[in-house]
N, C-alpha and C positions, 0 to 999 in steps of 0.2 A: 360579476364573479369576484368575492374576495379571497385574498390570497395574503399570506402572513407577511411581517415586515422580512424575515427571511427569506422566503416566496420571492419578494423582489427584489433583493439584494442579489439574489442566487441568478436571478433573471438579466442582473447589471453586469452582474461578473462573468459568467458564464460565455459572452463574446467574447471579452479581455481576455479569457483563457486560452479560448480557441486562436485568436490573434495570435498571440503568445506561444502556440504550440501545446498548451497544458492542458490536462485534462482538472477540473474544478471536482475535488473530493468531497470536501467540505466546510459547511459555512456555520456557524457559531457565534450568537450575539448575546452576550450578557451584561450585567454591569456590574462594575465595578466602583464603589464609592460614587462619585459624582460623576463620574465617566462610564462609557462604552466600553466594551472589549470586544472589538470585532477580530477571531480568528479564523482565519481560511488556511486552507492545505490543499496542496497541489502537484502532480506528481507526471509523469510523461515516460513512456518508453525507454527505458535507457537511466532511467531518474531526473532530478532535476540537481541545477547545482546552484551554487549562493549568487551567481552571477543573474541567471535568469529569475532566483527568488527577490531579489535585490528592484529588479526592472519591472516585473510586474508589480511589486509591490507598491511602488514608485507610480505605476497606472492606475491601480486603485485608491491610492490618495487622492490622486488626482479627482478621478469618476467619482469618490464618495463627497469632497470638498465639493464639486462641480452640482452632486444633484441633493435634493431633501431628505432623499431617505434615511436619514440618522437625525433628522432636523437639525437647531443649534446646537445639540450639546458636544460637549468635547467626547472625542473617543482614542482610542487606543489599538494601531492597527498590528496585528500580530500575522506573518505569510511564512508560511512553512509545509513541509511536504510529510505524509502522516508515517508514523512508525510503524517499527516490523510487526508491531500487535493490533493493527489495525483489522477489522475482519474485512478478510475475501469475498466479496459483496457482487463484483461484477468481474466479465470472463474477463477482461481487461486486465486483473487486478490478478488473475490465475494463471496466464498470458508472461504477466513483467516477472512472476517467480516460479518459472520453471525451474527445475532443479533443488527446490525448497522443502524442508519439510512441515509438514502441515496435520492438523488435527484438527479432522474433520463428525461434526455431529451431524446424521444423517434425519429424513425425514421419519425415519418409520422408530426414533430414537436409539438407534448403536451409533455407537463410538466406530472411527480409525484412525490409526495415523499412516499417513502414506508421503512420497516424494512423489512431487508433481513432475511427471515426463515432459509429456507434451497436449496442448489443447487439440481437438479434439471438433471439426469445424463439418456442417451440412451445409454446401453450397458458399454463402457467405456470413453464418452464422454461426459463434462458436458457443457449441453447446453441449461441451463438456471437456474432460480432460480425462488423458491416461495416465492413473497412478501407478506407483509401486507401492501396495502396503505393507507394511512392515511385520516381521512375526511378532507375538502379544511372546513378551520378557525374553526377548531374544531366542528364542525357539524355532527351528524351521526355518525356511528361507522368505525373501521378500516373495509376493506374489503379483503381478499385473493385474489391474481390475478399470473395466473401462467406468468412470460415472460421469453421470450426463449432472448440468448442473441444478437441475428440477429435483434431485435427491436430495439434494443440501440444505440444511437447517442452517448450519452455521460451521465456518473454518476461519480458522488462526493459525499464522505461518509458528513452527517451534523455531526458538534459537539454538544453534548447533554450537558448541562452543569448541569440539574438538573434532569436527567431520573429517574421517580417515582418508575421504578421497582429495579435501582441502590440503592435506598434506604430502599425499602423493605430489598434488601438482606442483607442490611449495618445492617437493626437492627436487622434482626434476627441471625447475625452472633457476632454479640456486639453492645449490646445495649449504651454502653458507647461514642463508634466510632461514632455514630448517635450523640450523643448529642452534642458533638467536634463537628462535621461538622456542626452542629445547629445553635453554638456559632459563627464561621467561619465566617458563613453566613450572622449573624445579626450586626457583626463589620466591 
C-alpha cells in the first residue's frame, strides 16, 4: 500500500503527540528554496503553551534527524498550535470551544451562527452539540437548536471583540481592569 511522504510523516509524529499529551492537527510540507518547511500544529485540552511546544518540537528534531523521511535535505521545522480560524473539523475541536461563537454552513446549504453550549454525547461518542443561535440582525432572541455533527458542512469559530458577558465577568472580577479596558477603548 502507498501512502504520501505526508502519510508517513503524520504516522512518525502522531505517537510523539500522544506521548506528549497533544493531539497532532496538522502536518504541512513544502519547500521552500533549497530547503523543507515542515509545519506541524498541535493543540490539547486546555491549549498548549510555549513550554510544551518548545519540548516536542525538540522531539521532532530529533525523530526527523533520527529517520529518512525528509532524506538529506536541510529543512525547516516550524511547531505551533492552529488559530481561532481554524475549521471545527472534529467533536474534539467543538468540545475545546464551548462558549465560542461559531458560523456554521450546514449540509442541506443555510447559513447560522450560534454559541456552542455544550457537546452533546451517545454512550461514549460525541455526536453533536447544543447551540444557541443567534437572531439574523439582532432581531428576536437567541434560540436553542440541538445539531448532530453529520449536519455540518463546515464551521469557523467568530472573533468576539467586545462580548458583553466578557465584561460583565471582567467587572465583577476587578472593577479597576474594566476601567483600563474602558480607557483602551476610547483612545
Amino acid at each position: 500500500m502507498s501512502t504520501t511522504p505526508t502519510d508517513r510523516l503524520r504516522a512518525l509524529l502522531e505517537p510523539l503527540a500522544a506521548q506528549a499529551g497533544l493531539d497532532l492537527e496538522d502536518v504541512k510540507v513544502t519547500q521552500a528554496g533549497s530547503r523543507r518547511q515542515v509545519q506541524i500544529d498541535v493543540d490539547a485540552d486546555g491549549g498548549v503553551d510555549l513550554d510544551a511546544i518548545a519540548e516536542f518540537s525538540r522531539e521532532v528534531g530529533q525523530a526527523l534527524d533520527e529517520s529518512d523521511l525528509l532524506g538529506s535535505a536541510a529543512y525547516v521545522l516550524e511547531v505551533g498550535s492552529p488559530g481561532v480560524d481554524r475549521p471545527l473539523t472534529e467533536p474534539r475541536h467543538w468540545r475545546r470551544n464551548i462558549g465560542r461563537l461559531v458560523k456554521i454552513q450546514l449540509t442541506d446549504g443555510s447559513e447560522l451562527v450560534a454559541r456552542i453550549l455544550e457537546i452533546l454525547s451517545l454512550q461514549s461518542d460525541e455526536t453533536g452539540a447544543l447551540v444557541e443561535v443567534q437572531p439574523v440582525k439582532g432581531r428576536g432572541r437567541p434560540k436553542e437548536r440541538r445539531l448532530e455533527f453529520t449536519e455540518v458542512a463546515k464551521a469557523r469559530i467568530q472573533v468576539e471583540f467586545n462580548r458583553k458577558e466578557d465584561e460583565q465577568l471582567l467587572s465583577e472580577e476587578d472593577p479597576d481592569e474594566l476601567e483600563l479596558a474602558e480607557e483602551e477603548e476610547e483612545a
